[in-house]
One Martini backbone bead per residue (centre of mass of N, CA, C, O) as a GRO file, in nm:
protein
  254
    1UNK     BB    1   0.099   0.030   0.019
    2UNK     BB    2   0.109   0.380  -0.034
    3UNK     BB    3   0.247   0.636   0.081
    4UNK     BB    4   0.212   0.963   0.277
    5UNK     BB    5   0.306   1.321   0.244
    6UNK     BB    6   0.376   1.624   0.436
    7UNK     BB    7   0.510   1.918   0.302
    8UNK     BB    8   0.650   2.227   0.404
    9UNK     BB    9   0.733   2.401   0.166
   10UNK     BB   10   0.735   2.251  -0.114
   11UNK     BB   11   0.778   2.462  -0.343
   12UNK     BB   12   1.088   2.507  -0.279
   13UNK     BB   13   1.400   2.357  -0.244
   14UNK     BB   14   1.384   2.110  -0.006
   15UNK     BB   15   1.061   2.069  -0.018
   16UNK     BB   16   1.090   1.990  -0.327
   17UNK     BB   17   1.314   1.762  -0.301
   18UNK     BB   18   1.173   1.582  -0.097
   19UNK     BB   19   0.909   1.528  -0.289
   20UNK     BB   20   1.076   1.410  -0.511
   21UNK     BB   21   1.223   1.167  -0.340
   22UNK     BB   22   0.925   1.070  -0.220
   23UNK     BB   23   0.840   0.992  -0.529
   24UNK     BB   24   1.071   0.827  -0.610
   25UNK     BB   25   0.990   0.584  -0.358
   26UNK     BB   26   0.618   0.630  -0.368
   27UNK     BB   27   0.522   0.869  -0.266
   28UNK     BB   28   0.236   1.028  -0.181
   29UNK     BB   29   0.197   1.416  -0.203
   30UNK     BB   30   0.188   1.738   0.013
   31UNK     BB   31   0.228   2.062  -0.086
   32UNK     BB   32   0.306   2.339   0.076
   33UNK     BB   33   0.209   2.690   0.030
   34UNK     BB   34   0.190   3.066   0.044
   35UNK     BB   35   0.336   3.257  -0.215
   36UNK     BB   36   0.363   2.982  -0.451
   37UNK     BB   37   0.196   2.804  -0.624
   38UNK     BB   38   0.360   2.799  -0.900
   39UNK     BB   39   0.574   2.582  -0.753
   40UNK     BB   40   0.361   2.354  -0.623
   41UNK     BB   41   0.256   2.309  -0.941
   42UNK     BB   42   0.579   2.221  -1.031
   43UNK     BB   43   0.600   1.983  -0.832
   44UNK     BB   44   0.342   1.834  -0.911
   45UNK     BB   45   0.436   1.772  -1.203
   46UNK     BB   46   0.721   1.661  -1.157
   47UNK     BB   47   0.596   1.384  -1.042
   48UNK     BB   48   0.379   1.331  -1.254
   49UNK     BB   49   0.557   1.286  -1.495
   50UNK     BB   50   0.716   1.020  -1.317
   51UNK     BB   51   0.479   0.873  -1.175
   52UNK     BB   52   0.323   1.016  -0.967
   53UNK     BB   53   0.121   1.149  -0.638
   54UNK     BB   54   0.019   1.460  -0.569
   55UNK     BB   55  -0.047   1.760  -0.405
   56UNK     BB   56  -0.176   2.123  -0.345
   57UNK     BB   57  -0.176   2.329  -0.047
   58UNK     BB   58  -0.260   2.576   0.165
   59UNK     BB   59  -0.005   2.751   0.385
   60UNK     BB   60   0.032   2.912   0.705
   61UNK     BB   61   0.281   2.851   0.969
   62UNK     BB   62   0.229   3.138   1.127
   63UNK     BB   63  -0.110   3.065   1.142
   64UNK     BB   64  -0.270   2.856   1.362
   65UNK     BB   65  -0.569   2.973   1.282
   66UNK     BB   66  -0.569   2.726   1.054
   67UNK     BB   67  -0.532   2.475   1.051
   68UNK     BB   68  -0.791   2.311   1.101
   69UNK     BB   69  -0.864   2.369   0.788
   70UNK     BB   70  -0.619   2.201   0.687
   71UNK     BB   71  -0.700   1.934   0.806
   72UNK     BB   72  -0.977   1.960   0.638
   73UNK     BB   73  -0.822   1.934   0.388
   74UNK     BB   74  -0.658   1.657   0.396
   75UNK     BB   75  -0.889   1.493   0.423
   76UNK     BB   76  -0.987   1.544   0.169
   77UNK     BB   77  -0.752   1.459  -0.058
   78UNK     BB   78  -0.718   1.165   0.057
   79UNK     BB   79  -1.011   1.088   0.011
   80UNK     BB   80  -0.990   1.157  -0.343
   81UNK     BB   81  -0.746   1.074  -0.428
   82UNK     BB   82  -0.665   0.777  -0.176
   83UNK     BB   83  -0.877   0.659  -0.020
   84UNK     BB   84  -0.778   0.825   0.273
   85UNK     BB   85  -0.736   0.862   0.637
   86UNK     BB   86  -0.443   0.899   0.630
   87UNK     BB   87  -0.076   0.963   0.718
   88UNK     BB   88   0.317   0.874   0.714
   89UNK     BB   89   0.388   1.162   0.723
   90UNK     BB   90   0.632   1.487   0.833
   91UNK     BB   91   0.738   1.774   0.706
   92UNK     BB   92   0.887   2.025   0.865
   93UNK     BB   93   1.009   2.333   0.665
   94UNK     BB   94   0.877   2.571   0.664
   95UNK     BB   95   1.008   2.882   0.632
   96UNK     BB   96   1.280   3.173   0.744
   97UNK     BB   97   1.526   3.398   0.671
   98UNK     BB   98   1.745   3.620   0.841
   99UNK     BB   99   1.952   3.880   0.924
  100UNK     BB  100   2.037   3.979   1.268
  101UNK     BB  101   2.155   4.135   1.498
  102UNK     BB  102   2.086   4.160   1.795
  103UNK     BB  103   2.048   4.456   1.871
  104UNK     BB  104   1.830   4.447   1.592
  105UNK     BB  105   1.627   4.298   1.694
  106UNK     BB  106   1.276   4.280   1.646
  107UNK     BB  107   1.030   4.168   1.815
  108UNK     BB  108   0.871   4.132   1.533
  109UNK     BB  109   1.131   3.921   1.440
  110UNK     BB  110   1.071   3.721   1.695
  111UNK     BB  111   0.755   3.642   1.666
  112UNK     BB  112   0.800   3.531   1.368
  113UNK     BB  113   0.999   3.313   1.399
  114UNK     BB  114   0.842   3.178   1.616
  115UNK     BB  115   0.564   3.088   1.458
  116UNK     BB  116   0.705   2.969   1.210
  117UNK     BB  117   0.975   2.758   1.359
  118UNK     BB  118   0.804   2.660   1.610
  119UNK     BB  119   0.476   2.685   1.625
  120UNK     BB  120   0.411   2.564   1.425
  121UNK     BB  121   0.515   2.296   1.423
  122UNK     BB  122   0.371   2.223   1.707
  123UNK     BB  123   0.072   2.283   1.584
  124UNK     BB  124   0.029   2.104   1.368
  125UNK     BB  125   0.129   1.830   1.474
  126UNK     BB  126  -0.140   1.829   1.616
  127UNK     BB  127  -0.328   1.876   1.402
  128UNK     BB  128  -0.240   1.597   1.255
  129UNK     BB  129  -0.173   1.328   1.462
  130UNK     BB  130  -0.452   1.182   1.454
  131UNK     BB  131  -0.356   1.094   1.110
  132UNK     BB  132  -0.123   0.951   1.210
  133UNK     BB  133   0.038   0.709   1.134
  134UNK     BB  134   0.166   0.445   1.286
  135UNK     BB  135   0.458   0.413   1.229
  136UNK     BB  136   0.567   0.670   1.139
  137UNK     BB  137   0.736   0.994   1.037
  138UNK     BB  138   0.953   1.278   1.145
  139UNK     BB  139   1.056   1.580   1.012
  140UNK     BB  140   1.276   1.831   1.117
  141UNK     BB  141   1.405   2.151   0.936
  142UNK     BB  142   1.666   2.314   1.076
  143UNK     BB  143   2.017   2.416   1.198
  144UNK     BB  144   2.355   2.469   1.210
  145UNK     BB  145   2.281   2.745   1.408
  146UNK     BB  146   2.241   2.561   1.680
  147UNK     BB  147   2.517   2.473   1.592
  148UNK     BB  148   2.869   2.521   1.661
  149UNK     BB  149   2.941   2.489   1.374
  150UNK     BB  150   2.700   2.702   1.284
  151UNK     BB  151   2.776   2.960   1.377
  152UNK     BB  152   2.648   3.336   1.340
  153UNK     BB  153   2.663   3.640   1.306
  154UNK     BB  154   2.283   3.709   1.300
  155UNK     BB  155   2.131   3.441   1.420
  156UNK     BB  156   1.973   3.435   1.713
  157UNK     BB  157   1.721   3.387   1.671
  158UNK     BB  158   1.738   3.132   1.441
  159UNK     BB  159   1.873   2.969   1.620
  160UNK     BB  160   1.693   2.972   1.864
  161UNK     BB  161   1.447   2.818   1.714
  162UNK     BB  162   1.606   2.560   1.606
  163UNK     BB  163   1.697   2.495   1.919
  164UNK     BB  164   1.391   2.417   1.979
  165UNK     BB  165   1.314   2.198   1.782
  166UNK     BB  166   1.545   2.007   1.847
  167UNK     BB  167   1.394   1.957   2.155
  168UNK     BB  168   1.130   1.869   2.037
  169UNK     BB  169   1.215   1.640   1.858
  170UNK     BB  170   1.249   1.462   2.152
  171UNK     BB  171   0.979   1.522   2.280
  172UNK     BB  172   0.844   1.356   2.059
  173UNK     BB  173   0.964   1.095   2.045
  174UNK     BB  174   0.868   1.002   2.316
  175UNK     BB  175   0.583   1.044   2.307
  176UNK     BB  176   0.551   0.872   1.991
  177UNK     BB  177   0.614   0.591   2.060
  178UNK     BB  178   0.385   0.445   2.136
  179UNK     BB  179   0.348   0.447   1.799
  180UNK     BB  180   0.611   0.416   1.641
  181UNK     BB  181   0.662   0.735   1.588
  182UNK     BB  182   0.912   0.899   1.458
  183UNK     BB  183   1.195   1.149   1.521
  184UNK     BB  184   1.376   1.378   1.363
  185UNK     BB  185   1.630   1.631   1.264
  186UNK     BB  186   1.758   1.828   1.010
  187UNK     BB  187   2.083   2.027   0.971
  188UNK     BB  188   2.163   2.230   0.798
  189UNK     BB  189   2.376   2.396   0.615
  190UNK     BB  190   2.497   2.551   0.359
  191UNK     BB  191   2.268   2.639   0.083
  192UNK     BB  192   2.130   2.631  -0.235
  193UNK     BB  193   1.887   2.843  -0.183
  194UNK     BB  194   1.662   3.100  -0.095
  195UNK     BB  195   1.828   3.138   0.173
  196UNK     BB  196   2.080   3.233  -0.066
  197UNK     BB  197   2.030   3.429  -0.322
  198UNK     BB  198   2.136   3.493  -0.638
  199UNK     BB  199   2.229   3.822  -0.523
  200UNK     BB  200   2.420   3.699  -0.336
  201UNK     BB  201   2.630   3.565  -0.510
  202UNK     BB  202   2.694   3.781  -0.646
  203UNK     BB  203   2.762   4.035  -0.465
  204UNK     BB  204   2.915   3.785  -0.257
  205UNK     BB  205   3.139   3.595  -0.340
  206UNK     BB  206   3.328   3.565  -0.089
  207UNK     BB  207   3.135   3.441   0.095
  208UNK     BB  208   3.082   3.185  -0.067
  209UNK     BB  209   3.367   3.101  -0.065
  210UNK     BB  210   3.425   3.094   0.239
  211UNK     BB  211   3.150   2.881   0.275
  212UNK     BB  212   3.331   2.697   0.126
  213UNK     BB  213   3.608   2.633   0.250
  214UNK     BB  214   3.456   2.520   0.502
  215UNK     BB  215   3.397   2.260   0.303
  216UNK     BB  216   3.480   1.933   0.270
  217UNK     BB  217   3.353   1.923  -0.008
  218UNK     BB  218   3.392   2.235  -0.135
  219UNK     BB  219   3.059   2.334  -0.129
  220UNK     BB  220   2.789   2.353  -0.148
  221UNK     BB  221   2.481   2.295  -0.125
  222UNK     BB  222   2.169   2.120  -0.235
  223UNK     BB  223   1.869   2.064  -0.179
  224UNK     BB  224   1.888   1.740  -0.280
  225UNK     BB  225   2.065   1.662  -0.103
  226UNK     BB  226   1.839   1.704   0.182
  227UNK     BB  227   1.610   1.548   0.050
  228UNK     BB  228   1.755   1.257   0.090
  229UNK     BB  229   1.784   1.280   0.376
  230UNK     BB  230   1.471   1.256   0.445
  231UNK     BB  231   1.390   1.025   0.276
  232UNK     BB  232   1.532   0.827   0.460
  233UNK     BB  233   1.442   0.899   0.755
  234UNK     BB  234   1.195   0.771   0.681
  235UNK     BB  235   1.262   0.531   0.608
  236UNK     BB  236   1.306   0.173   0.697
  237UNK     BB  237   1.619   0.218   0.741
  238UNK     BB  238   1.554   0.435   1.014
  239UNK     BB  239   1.404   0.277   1.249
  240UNK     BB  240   1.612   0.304   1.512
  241UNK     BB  241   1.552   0.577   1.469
  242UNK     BB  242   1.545   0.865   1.722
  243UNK     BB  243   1.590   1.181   1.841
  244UNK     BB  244   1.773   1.308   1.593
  245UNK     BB  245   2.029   1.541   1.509
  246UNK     BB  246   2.116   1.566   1.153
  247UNK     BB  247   2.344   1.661   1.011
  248UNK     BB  248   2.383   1.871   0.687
  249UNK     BB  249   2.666   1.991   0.512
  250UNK     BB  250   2.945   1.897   0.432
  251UNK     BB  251   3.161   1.953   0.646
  252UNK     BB  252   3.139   2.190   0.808
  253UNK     BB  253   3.378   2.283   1.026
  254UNK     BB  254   3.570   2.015   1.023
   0.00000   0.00000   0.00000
């Protein structure tokens, strides 16, 4: 029977390759967007082209009280599409990222960061909970600015909301243990998604070669690379593991 899995912020970067890779081996997908329908319509087509099945469902993870609304398209849709009554997976991946020095932090934008990356995901999880099935397993997407080895100046609240997920991450699996719910982290380092902009490579070259440099593969990473990761950590390869967070960077200042 085939499973399906709900990424976040499926439209672009990690969240479209990692649908794009549990597509490739055989899972079927919801992917949500919040401002992006048709990036999220081309990742929906780019899996059925090659003989997956998607579904693009829209989703603002900063607004809690859209979940229950959110919760009841998800039920219509595995419903309609694979006339099932929950699904197997859970990718919490959306979000956003900013660079602002402490100082220059303001209120609303650590609100924000809150309500996004952490509270976000809280929520949803709760909201979804009762719809995954026993022995599912979950994703939760970091980052390795929570983790000594990617700290930098200008991350602090960004940093701090990823390292409240991955503590969320270690009590989601204790207590979803008891049904069988894995639950693990994946901490990206440096990659070029969205979160890296086109004009800041061209920008700022410098910034980008020491960030290659300082990765032990020399590189920077690719949303695919990530992608892959996450595919890995749900499949049935990964059963033994929970309650962890594994960086995924290239060896970033190894």
């Amino acid at each position: 029977m085939s499973k399906t899995a709900i990424i976040t912020g499926g439209s672009s970067g990690m969240g479209a390759a990692a649908a794009i890779a549990l597509a490739g081996r055989g899972v079927q997908c919801i992917v949500t967007y919040n401002s992006s329908q048709q990036g999220a319509l081309d990742v929906v087509s780019a899996i059925r082209q090659q003989g997956g099945q998607a579904a693009a469902l829209h989703l603002d993870v900063g607004r809690s009280e859209t979940f229950a609304a959110f919760r009841s398209a998800v039920a219509s849709i595995l419903d309609s599409e694979w006339q099932a009554n929950g699904f197997d997976y859970l990718v919490n991946n959306a979000g956003f990222g900013r660079m602002a020095m402490f100082e220059e932090t303001s209120e609303d934008l650590f609100d924000e960061f809150s309500r996004v990356l952490l509270k976000g995901p809280y929520f949803l999880t709760q909201a979804l909970l009762g719809m995954l099935h026993d022995g599912g397993a979950i994703v939760n997407v970091a980052s390795n600015s929570a983790l000594t080895t990617g700290m930098t100046a200008g991350y602090s609240a960004y940093g701090a909301m990823k390292g409240g997920l991955i503590v969320l991450t270690r009590y989601m699996a204790k207590e979803f243990a008891a049904r069988n719910i894995r639950v693990n982290a994946v901490s990206p380092g440096p990659t070029r998604t969205g979160m890296i902009p086109d004009n800041v490579m061209e920008s700022y070259p410098d910034v980008i070669t020491a960030l290659v440099e300082a990765t032990a593969f020399n590189r920077l990473g690719e949303s695919e690379d990530i992608g892959r990761v996450i595919a890995s950590l749900l499949s049935d390869d990964f059963g033994w593991v929970t309650g962890q967070s594994i960086e995924a960077s290239g060896g970033y200042r190894l």
